[in-house]
Structures are given as C-alpha cells and as structure tokens.
C-alpha positions, 0 to 999 in steps of 0.5 A: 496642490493644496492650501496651508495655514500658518500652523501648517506652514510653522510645521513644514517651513518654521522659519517662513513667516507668511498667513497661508500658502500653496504647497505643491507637492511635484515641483522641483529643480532640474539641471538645465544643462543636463535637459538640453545634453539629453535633448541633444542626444536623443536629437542626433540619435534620431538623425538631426544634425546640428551645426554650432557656432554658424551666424545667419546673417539673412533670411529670405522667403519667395512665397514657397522656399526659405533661404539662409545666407550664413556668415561665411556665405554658404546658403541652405533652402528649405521650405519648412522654418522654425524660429527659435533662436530665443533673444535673437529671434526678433533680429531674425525675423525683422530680416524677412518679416513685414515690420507691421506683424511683428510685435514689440520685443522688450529686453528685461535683466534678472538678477540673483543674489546668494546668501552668505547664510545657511538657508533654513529652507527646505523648499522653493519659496515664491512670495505673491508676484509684483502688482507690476506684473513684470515678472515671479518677484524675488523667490528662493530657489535651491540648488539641485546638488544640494547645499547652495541657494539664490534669490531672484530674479528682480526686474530690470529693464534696459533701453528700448534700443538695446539689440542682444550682441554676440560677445554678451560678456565683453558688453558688461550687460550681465555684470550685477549692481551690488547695490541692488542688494538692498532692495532684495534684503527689504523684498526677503525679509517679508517672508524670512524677518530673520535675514542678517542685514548685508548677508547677500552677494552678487551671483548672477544675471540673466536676460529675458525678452518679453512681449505685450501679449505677455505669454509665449507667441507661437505665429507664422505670419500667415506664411505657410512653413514658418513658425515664429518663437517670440518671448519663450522666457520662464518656463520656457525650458520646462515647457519645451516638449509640449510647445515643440509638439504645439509646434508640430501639429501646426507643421502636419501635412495633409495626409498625415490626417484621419481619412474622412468617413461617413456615419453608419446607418442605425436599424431605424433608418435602414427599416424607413428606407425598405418602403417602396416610396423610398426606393429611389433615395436608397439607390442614390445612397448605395451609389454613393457609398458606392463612391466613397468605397471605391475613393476610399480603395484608391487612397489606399492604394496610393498609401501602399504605393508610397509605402513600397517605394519608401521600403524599396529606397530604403533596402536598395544597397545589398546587404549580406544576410549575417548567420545569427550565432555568434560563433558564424559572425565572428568567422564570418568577420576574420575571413573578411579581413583576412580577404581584404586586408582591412581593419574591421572598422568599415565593417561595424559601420557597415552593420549599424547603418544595416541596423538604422535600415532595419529600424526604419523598415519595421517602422514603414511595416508598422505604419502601413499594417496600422493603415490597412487595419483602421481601413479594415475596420473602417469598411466593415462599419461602412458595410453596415455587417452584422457586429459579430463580424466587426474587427474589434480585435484589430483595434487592440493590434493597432493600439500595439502597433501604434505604442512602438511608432515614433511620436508624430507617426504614433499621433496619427494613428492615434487620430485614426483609431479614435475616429472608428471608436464611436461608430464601433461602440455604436454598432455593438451597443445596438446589437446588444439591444436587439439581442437583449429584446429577443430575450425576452426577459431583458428587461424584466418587464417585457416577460409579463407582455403578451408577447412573451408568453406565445409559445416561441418565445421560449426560442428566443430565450434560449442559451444561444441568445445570451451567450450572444449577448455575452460575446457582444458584451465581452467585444464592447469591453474589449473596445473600451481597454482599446480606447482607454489605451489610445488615450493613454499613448495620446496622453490625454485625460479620457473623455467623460463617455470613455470614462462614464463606466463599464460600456457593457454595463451600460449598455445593459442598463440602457432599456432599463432605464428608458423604463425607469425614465418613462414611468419618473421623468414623463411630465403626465406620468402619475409617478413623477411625484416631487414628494415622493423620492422613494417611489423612483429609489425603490423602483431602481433597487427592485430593477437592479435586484431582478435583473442582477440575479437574471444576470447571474443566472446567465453567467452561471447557465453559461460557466460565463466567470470572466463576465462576473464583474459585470453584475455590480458594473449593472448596478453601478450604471442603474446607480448613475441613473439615480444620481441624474434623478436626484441632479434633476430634483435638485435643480428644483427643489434647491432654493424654494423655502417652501420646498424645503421639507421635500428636498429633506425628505429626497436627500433622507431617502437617498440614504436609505438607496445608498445603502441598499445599493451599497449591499447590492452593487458594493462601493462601486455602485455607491460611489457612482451614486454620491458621485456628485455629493463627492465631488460638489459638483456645481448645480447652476439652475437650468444647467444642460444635462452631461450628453443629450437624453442623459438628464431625466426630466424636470419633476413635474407636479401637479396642482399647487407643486407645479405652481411651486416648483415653477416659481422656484425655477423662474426666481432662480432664473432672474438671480442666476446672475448674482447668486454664486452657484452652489455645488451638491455638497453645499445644498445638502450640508445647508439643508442638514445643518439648518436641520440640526440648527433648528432641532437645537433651537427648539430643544434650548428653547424656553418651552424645549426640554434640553434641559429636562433632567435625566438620569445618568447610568452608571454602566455608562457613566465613566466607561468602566471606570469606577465601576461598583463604587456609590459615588456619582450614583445620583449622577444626572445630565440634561437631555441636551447631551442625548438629543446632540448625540441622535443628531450627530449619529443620523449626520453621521450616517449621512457623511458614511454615504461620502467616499471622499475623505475632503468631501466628509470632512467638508460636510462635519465641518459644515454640519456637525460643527456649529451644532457643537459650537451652538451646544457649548454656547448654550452650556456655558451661557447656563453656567454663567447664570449661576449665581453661586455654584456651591449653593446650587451644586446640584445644577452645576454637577448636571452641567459637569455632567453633560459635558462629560456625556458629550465627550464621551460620545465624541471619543467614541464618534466615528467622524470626530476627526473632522470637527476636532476643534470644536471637540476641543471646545466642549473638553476646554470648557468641562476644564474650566468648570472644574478649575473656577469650581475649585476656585469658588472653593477656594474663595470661600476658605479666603474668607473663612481666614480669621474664623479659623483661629477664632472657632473650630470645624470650620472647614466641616461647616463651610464645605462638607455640604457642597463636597457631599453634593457634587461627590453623589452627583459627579461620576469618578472622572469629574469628581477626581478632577475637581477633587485635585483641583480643590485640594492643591488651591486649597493647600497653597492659599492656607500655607502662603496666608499662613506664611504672610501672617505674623505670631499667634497671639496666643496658645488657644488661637494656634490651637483652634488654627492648627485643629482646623487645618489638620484634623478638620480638614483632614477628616473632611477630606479623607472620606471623599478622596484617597489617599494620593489626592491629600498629598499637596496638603502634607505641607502644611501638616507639617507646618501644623505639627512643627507649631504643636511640638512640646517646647523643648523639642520645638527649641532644638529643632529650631537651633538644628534648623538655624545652624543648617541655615547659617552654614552654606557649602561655599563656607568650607573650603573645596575638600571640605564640602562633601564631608560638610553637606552630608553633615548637614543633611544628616542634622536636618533629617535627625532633627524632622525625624524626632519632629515627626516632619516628613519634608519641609524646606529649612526656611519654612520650618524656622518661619513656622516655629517662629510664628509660636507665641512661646519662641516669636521672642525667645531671641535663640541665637548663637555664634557661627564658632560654636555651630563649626566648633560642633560640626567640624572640632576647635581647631579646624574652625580657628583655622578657618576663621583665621584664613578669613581673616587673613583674606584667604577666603 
C-alpha cells in the first residue's frame, strides 16, 4: 500500500479526477463461482457430504445435542452446529435461540449498474465511503474476463419486517429501479467528469444483512457447540478461510491442546537448593516432579491406546497385499475377473477405499510419532539433562512431520513444538555461557583476571571447550530454523525473540554486553558520561574486533567453515546493543534545548560507530544499528524497553547534567499528553536540519561571509568544457556555494548510514531540502536588489555564477535524487537570471530606437562594456546561454520595430541605421560569440542589405518580388501549378541571388524596400497580364483571363 499525488494519479489512471489516493498493489477480482466450486471439491475430497436443496424447518437443542427437523420430516442429531446459512441464518436461529441474545438483523439491497461506455479505467476504483457508514459507496469493479465493468452497490434499505423467502425471483426484491441511475451518475461523475449523462444501464441487485455491531458476529450464545454467522456480507467471501479456522479453534477439544508443563530449573537455582537448610524444599520438588512425570507417562499411554485403537478399526477389513510391478498387477486383475466373472469396477473401488485407508493410517502414524517426540523432548528438559544430550534434532523431525498433517492436526502440533521452544533456547543458552566461562578468554577481559593466569587455566582453554562451544552454537542455530519453520506452517509473523537475529550470535554477545552494560549503564559508574558518546561506541568496536579475531581464530584452529557467518552475526548483536544505547540517550537528551549540543555530538559519533561497524561486521552489523533510524521508530519518553534487561539505563550525570537531564524527563512527563510522539528519524532529521538552518543563518548573516567573494577555478568551472579558452578566467562565486556544498556532503554522510531507500529520502527531504530552499531565497532575494544588473555586471555574474556552482555540485551529489524539486528550483532561477539579463538588454537597445538613425556605433557604446564584463566573468555555459538569449531578443526587437516604422526620411538616416545594425553590431558581437550564435540576426542583415542595394538592382528586385506576390498557385488551373511554382520560385531565388539576400519571406522584402526614401513613392506597379504574358506566353494568359470571364474559375 502506499499513497499517490495528483501527478501520480494522471500517470497511472489519466481519466480519474481526485487530489490523492491509496494504490494497492495485491488487489484484484476473483470469480466467486469458481472459489465456491474449488471449496466444494476439496470439501468432498475430504469426506464432506453435502445434501442440497434440503429446507431445516426447526431446530432444537436439549442442553447437549442438536437436532434438525427437515422439510420432509427426516431428522439428523449432532452435538456440534454451525450456522451459516447467511440471510437466513437469523431465521434459523430465532427457531432455538432466546430472542433476547439475538441481535437486530436489517436487510439492505445493493444495486449495480453497467456502463454503455468504454471504461477508461485499468483499476478497481473506490471513492471515500459514505459519511452514512451503510456501506463502500459507489465503486468500479472490473470483470475478471476482462473487458466489462459495473458500478455499486448503492444502499437500499427495505422494511424492518422483511423476512428473505425462497422464490427470491418470483418476489421481484431483486429487480433494479432505473430510476436510480441518476443518483449513481452524480456519485460517479465526482471522480470520472467525463461520464456522458444517461450512459448507465441496470445489472443487477444483491441483498446483504447487516447487524448494529456493524462487522462480522461470530457467537455461540454461551451454548457449548454452537456457533452462529450473523451479518457475514462484504468480504465475507474472501475472508472465508480465516473465519472458518476463527470458527475452528473456538470448536477444539480439550486434548487436542498442548499438554501443560513445568519451567526448567536454571543452575542458579539448583546451586541455592544444595544447602543443607534447603534439603526438605528439594525433596518436596523431586516428588513432585516425580508426579508430573508419571502423570505425564500415563497421558501418553492413554494417547497411544487411542492411537492403536484408531489404526485397528481403520486396517480391520483385510486387504490383499498387491505386487508393486505393474505387470504382477495387471495378472493379478484378469485372474480376478476371469475367477468371478465380474467387471473390474468393484475392484477399483476396492483399492481407493484401500488408498483412503492408507492415507489415514500415515496420518495417525504421523500424529502419534509428533506426540512421542514433543514428549521426548518434553521430558528430557524436565530431567534438567545436561544440553548436548537435549533432542534438538527431533524438533526438526517434528516440523517435518507436522508440514505433511492435515491443517487442524498440523495447528496442534504446532502449538505443542512451540511450547518446548523457549525452554529449549534457554537450556543451550546457558550452557553456552558456562562453557564460554570455562574459556577463559570469553570475554576477553576475563583473560587479564587472576584467575586466568593459574596454571589450569590453560585446561579450560583447550580445543575441547570451544569446539563444545561450537556444538552448542550450531545446536542453538538448528533450534532457530526449527522455530522459524513452525512459524511459517502456522502462518504467523516471527515473534520479535525469534526474529532479534542469529541466536548463537547473541548468545555469544550475552557476557559482553552485561560488561559494556556494567561499565555505561550503571548510574555510579564514571563511565556513564551523556557527554561523552564516543567513550561507549569505542569500548563496542574494540569488544567487537577482539572477540571477532578470537572468534576466527577458534573456527580456523577447529576447520569450523560452517560457523564462519557468525563473526558478522557477533557484531550485528553487539551493534543491536548500540542501538538500545543511543534508544536510551535519546529518550533523554530529545526535547531538552539545553541539551542539544549533546544530542548532536552522539548522533555525530554515531556515525563514525557506523562506519567502523560497517568495516567490521558488514551491512548486517549496520543494518542492525540504524534499525530504528530506518524504520522510525517512535520514541515516546519513559517508554518500557522491547524484553526486560534489554534497555540499558537511563544516562546518569552527575552535577549540573543530572539536574538537566532530569528536568528534561519530568517536562516530557507533564506534556507526554499533548505532544505527539516522534520517531528516530524525526529527532535526527530535526536536529541535522536545525543545524544546517543555523550555519546558513549565520553565513547569510550581515556580519557572515556567504557573500565573501572567491574565485572560481577554471579545472572546475565548466567540468571540461571550455577548457584552454580566456573567457570566464576572471570567474567568481560567493563562498555561499562552497559552505552549501560542505554541509550537504556531512548530511550526505549521514542519510549514507540509512539503508532504507524511504527512511533516505525522508531525511534529504527534511534536511537537505529547506536548506536549499533558504540558499535560493537568499540568491534571489540579492538579485532583486540590484538596481541595474548591467552597471553592476560584476555582481550579477557572481550570482550567475553561484548558481551555476550549486548545480554542478547537485549533478554530481549522490542524494540529489531525493530533493529534486528544490534542485529544479536552484536550475529555474540561474534561467530566469539569464532570460531577464538578456532582457535588460534588450531594454536598453529599446531605448537607443531613435539614436540609431541619428548617430553611429550605438550598439559599441551602449553594450560592449556590459558584454566585455560578463564574458571574462561568466565561464562558457552561462555566457553561451545568456549570449543566445541576448542575440535572439535583440534581432526580434530590431526587425519588428523596423517592420512597424514608416520610410526613412532621408539617405544619411538609412545609412547611420543600416551601419548600426550590420556592421556595429556585428563587429560587436562576432568577437564574443561564434558564428552559430549570430544566426537569429541573418534576417535582419538581410533587411539591411535589401535597403543599401544600388537603385536599379533595388527596382528589379522589387518587381520580381511583386509579381511573385500577385501571382498565388490557386490562380493557375490544377495542371498548371507544378510547372507554375517552380516558375516561381525560380524568379525568387535569381532575384535574392543578385541581391546577395540569403532568405527572407517575399512579404518582408517588399516591406523593406519600400521603406527606401528613393522607392517609398516610385508607384512601381503593373498589370497581372503582363507578369502571366512573361511567365506563362500571350496566348496562354488570354486563355485564362478569358475562362475568368466567362466564370470557369
């Protein structure tokens, strides 16, 4: 499951209208029919019978036994009834239930409509439910053989005193109200506008019973063997296994529980009860035990008893024993048939009830062998035996033997393997320990004790105690994929103790961290320092080295490979250790202002343990160690620890810390009420965020230096590009760029630490994204506060500039997938820059209009100095850009005034115009930029040169251009306009040719030459018969201008 936008939405469903929606992945549309068939079969596959079509007119119970009188009089008993009998199951039950423990059954009608439209949809599409409650609202649902759709159900209730009857058809309840179709137009139209109005037809109709609970009411009444179905509508099909198991376990007998046990005693209590003043208590125990023993002995008997019975009924009618060749069958048959003279029919049937027979029998045979298993695992923990005698290998055989047990025999054995697997991890844990202490050097510290230097210690140093530390190690990890398996045949999640990591590993991490635990989590230790985080993260690496390379080194003596992946399974749990630390710092140090330095200086050091982690235990050992972080966990002050012991102890300072840290604790304690608990991602995003807040704060700061100047080198200026070239050599940036990229690169190391892709993007989004957003506020605050960007050039390229930067270190940063808009932001604005930049100069050439037929080297006064500054101040990217931007603004405002302006007055204003225009500015201009930037300005030197043409030259260009524009295509008849155009456009091309124009429309040329003072009244006209006369002969143009006469064209 997981939540879309409105963007998500027009990507996935363009046609749905809605502002956000949840998208489930897993759902779809099963065939109702086929589910039930499916049923029916595995049902009679199984020994149900079922007898359709039969009406139960009354039920009554005696107290013990049910009975079941039928339409046809015919009876049945039975001391075990389930009602489901779905809208009639409150009819039923009102025939033998007290009125008063039934609830209230209502009647409610759905109705579905089909669309006589395509459906757009690819999807099930369900709107929010009704404020009403009643029911889904009107949703889409798709047919599953594709290709057809329905929308509904609505809510229609009936008459409190309706009572479902048999002949549902014949009591027209179903038939569907057309004129409903309205109200479910103005329901869809919500989400799908695009719905034609009267597109909807009536389908269907359904009845569903709903109760005041409503939701599904299991009950029996409080009558033993009963079991009542009540309101089972929607997803009562889908959710029909789970309540038939529901249904089930509420029916199990008595001895299909586990059998109960007793709590094995630990070697601590066993040394207190060897005292001579405890003789009597430890008899009591043995006789008692005693007791249970033999209790427990007699209930197996009485299980195989039952057992033998079971196989003995089953097995009584003697079958023959058949050969297993084929061939021996097959002789075997024909001398059957040619002895009794019969089909073989009888035979077959014969055999599979031989086969049913066999079935059941390996069942009772799986079922009493998992019975004296667990019992013999069961009394050898009772036995207190020593626990590399304990049967850990029959736990693996009685997962087996339960996996091929049909469901409710597999549920009890289940239940019965489970029980023995805590005592059972128990039991090996703490042999392990006592073993690991007759090391000596486990953990390490124990090595540098008194004790470990007599001279026997060396004895228990020896390869027979590790290697019987590895046995019990490798018998703890079988128990746990024995115990993972169980869960999975159960079907449930694991349990957070079967699931807390590799039980070895922890097992082996136990002494070490009681020792980390007792030198920084003891209140009156000198170690348990708030302030000082790195004290305990360094005594957790050094531990975890040691006692890795110790671990090797007793894998390597004893060629031990199997166990090799419990060195980063040891770190991992001495990393899980870390975590519960950091847990309990956090609780402390969270919401105290005063505080704060602290909680960054253990979240900075809790870096710096990641990595060293990371390098000794792998992804697994950090893993375990951002666990929380990961998952953001809530952290509500005070909370109890996940097992008991697990939590270290609150940090205790002392002096003034203590005073603070306790006053934090009570101020969460009075507003745990009304603050909303925060998770470990939130504390640490807040904290880095408020950091990075206040470091930009106090660099952007008058008396900061964000906007101290530095300059920008070259190697790095462009990433490769211009590289050798002198323009932007004197390229600056403002340090802002260079304190933003530090900062993000520290969070990056931080969101590195996260393993989750969602916690990552969680945590940029939080932390490197309003620091963004603050740096492009700062930028483009600063740029509207320059008064004129051309006189301060120098200024406005550093701003260039430090965008720029910014967006070259974003393209390169590792987590700038996750704060891509506000990237988009820093791009947006470097863009906007460039284009109101070219517009100031543009502006500026707005205004020098008139000048540029008054004086000469206009465009040389007005912009080579502002051009000259930002093209040794920009690097190539930018000044290409804003070169581009420049040229094409520029050429359009030239030509289109020049367009909009009447004649020159006189040759000395064209001249100063056209001299400005062409060799001014291009002169200006082909110094900065290349040849391929100039290209929008081709136009209008075409416009300048049709103006300076000699007059002759100017007069026949312009009849060419005159008779091209009075002749169109559509002129000439249907065969004559191929030949005609390219008539044409030959003239046109000859007469730009000898004008030395490169292309320029017909319309635009004739503009300019008009705009001549020499031609603006020359009235240069002709008649169209003398242009077709020249173009197409005499005779072919009286032709035509005869036809359009006549009226032809």
């Amino acid at each position: 499951m997981r939540m879309l936008s409105r963007h998500d939405l027009k990507v996935l469903e363009p046609d749905l209208v809605a502002s956000a929606a949840i998208l489930s992945p897993g759902t779809g549309v099963i065939c109702a029919h086929s589910v039930v068939s499916a049923l029916l079969a595995e049902a009679e596959a199984s020994g149900a019978d079922f007898s359709f079509g039969s009406d139960v007119e009354d039920v009554s119970w005696d107290g013990n036994v049910f009975t079941l009188t039928f339409s046809d009089g015919f009876k049945v008993t039975c001391d075990k009834l389930i009602n489901a009998a779905g809208l009639h199951a409150g009819q039923l039950a009102e025939t033998f239930v007290e009125p008063r423990l039934l609830p209230k059954f209502r009647f409610c009608k759905g109705n579905y409509f089909r669309p006589t439209v395509p459906v757009p949809f690819q999807r099930l599409i369900y709107p929010l439910p009704p404020p009403s409650g009643a029911g889904l609202g009107t949703h889409l649902t798709l047919d599953v053989e594709g290709g057809g759709a329905k929308f509904g159900p609505d809510t229609e209730w009936l008459p409190d005193d309706y009572t479902p009857v048999k002949d549902m058809d014949g009591s027209g309840v179903y038939r569907v109200d057309a004129s409903r179709a309205a109200s479910f137009e103005e329901s869809i139209q919500c989400w799908w506008p695009s719905l034609p109005s009267g597109s909807l037809a009536p389908d269907y109709s359904g009845l569903r019973v709903k109760v005041p609970s409503g939701d599904f009411e299991i009950t029996s009444h409080g009558m033993e063997g009963y079991c009542g179905l009540y309101g089972i509508e929607s997803p009562g099909l889908t959710s029909s296994l789970m309540i038939a198991d529901q249904v089930l376990r509420a029916q199990e007998d008595e001895l299909e529980r586990p059998p109960p046990g007793t709590r094995c005693f630990s070697d601590g209590l066993r040394t207190l009860l060897q005292g001579e003043a405890s003789e009597s208590l430890l008899e009591a125990l043995k006789q008692r035990r005693e007791e249970v023993r033999k209790d427990v002995d007699a209930a197996a008997v009485r299980w195989g008893q039952a057992a033998d019975a079971r196989l003995r009924s089953a097995c009584a009618e003697p079958v023959p024993s058949f050969p297993g060749r084929l061939s021996s069958a097959a002789a075997l048959l024909e001398e059957h048939r040619a002895a009794t003279g019969g089909a073989l029919k009888g035979v077959f049937d014969r055999l599979q009830g031989f086969q049913r027979l066999l079935a059941r029998r390996r069942c009772l045979e799986d079922i009493v062998s998992m019975v004296k298993k667990t019992d013999a695992v069961r009394e050898a923990l009772f036995a207190c035996r020593p626990a590399e005698e304990l049967p850990v290998a029959e736990m693996a055989e009685v997962v087996t033997l339960c996996s091929r047990l049909p469901a409710r025999s597999r549920a009890v054995g289940v239940k019965r393997a489970r029980f023995l697997t805590e005592p059972l991890r128990c039991a090996l844990s703490q042999a392990l320990l006592s073993t690991l202490r007759e090391t000596g050097t486990w953990p390490k510290e124990l090595a540098n004790t008194p004790k470990a230097q007599e001279p026997g210690a060396s004895v228990h140093q020896g390869a027979d105690t590790r290697e019987k530390a590895l046995r019990l190690c490798r018998r703890l990890a079988q128990l746990q994929e024995s115990a993972k398996n169980l869960r999975q045949l159960e079907g449930s999640e694991l349990s957070p103790q079967e699931d807390s990591g590799s039980w070895p590993c922890q097992a082996l991490a136990t002494p070490l961290v009681a020792r980390f635990r007792h030198h920084f989590c003891r209140p009156d230790s000198e170690l348990c320092r708030t302030d000082k985080p790195e004290w305990a993260f360094r005594y957790l690496v050094e531990m975890a080295s040691d006692h890795a390379t110790e671990l090797e080194g007793w894998l390597a003596q004893l060629c031990a490979e199997d166990c090799r992946p419990m060195v980063p399974g040891l770190v991992a749990a001495l990393a899980t250790e870390g975590r519960r630390f950091v847990a309990g710092r956090l609780r402390a140090l969270a919401e105290d202002e005063e505080a704060k330095p602290w909680l960054l200086q253990t979240l900075h050091q809790l870096v710096r343990f990641h990595s060293a982690l990371l390098g000794l235990g792998g992804t697994t050992a950090a893993q375990a160690l951002m666990a929380d972080f990961d998952g953001n966990v809530l952290l509500a002050p005070g909370e109890p620890s996940e097992e008991p012991g697990d939590s270290p102890s609150e940090p205790v300072q002392r002096g003034l810390l203590a005073a603070r840290l306790a006053g934090a604790l009570r101020r969460e304690e009075g507003a745990e009420a009304s603050r909303p608990p925060r998770g470990f991602l939130d504390i640490w995003a807040d904290v880095d965020a408020e950091f990075v807040r206040s470091k930009l704060s106090a660099s952007l700061a008058e008396s900061g230096d964000a906007w101290r100047v530095k300059p920008l080198r070259q190697s790095r200026a462009d990433g490769g590009e211009g590289a050798g070239r002198a323009r932007g050599d004197q390229s600056e940036v403002f340090a802002l760029a260079t304190l933003l990229a530090d900062l993000f690169e520290r969070a990056a190391e931080r969101a590195s630490c996260l393993t989750a892709e969602t916690a990552r993007h969680e945590y940029c989004s939080s932390v490197l994204q309003p620091g963004l957003h603050q740096v492009v506020s700062a930028l483009s605050k600063c740029w509207n506060d320059l008064d004129d960007p051309l006189q301060e050039a120098k200024e406005a390229a550093r701003l260039l500039e430090t965008l720029q930067e910014i967006c070259v270190f974003l393209d390169g940063f590792a987590e700038a997938k996750h704060i891509s808009a506000a990237a988009d932001e820093v791009q947006a604005l470097r863009l906007t820059i460039l284009d109101k930049l070219a517009g100031c100069f543009e502006e500026k050439v707005q205004s020098s209009w008139r000048k540029l037929r008054a004086e000469p080297s206009v465009f040389s006064y007005l912009l080579a100095r502002p051009l000259s500054s930002f093209a040794s101040a920009l690097r190539e990217v930018n000044f290409a850009a804003l070169s581009r931007s420049l040229v094409t603004k520029v050429a359009n405002l030239l030509l289109s005034q020049l367009l909009r302006q009447g004649p020159f007055s006189n040759e000395v204003e064209l001249e100063l115009f056209t001299a400005n225009c062409r060799e001014d500015l291009q002169s200006l201009l082909a110094s900065q930029l290349e040849s391929g930037d100039l290209r929008p300005l081709e136009e209008l030197w075409d416009c300048c040169q049709l103006l300076v043409l000699p007059l002759p030259l100017a007069r026949d260009t312009l009849e060419v251009l005159q008779r091209v524009l009075r002749l169109s295509p559509s002129f000439f008849r249907s065969a004559e306009k191929v030949e005609s155009v390219q008539v044409l456009q030959a003239k046109l091309a000859a007469a730009y040719e000898a004008a030395s124009v490169q292309d320029l429309s017909p319309e635009v040329a004739v503009s300019m030459l008009r705009k001549r003072p020499d031609m603006a009244n020359s009235g240069l006209f002709e008649q169209e018969i003398a242009v077709l006369q020249d173009l197409l002969g005499p005779s072919a143009a009286q032709a035509r201008f005869q036809d359009l006469a006549g009226g032809a064209g």
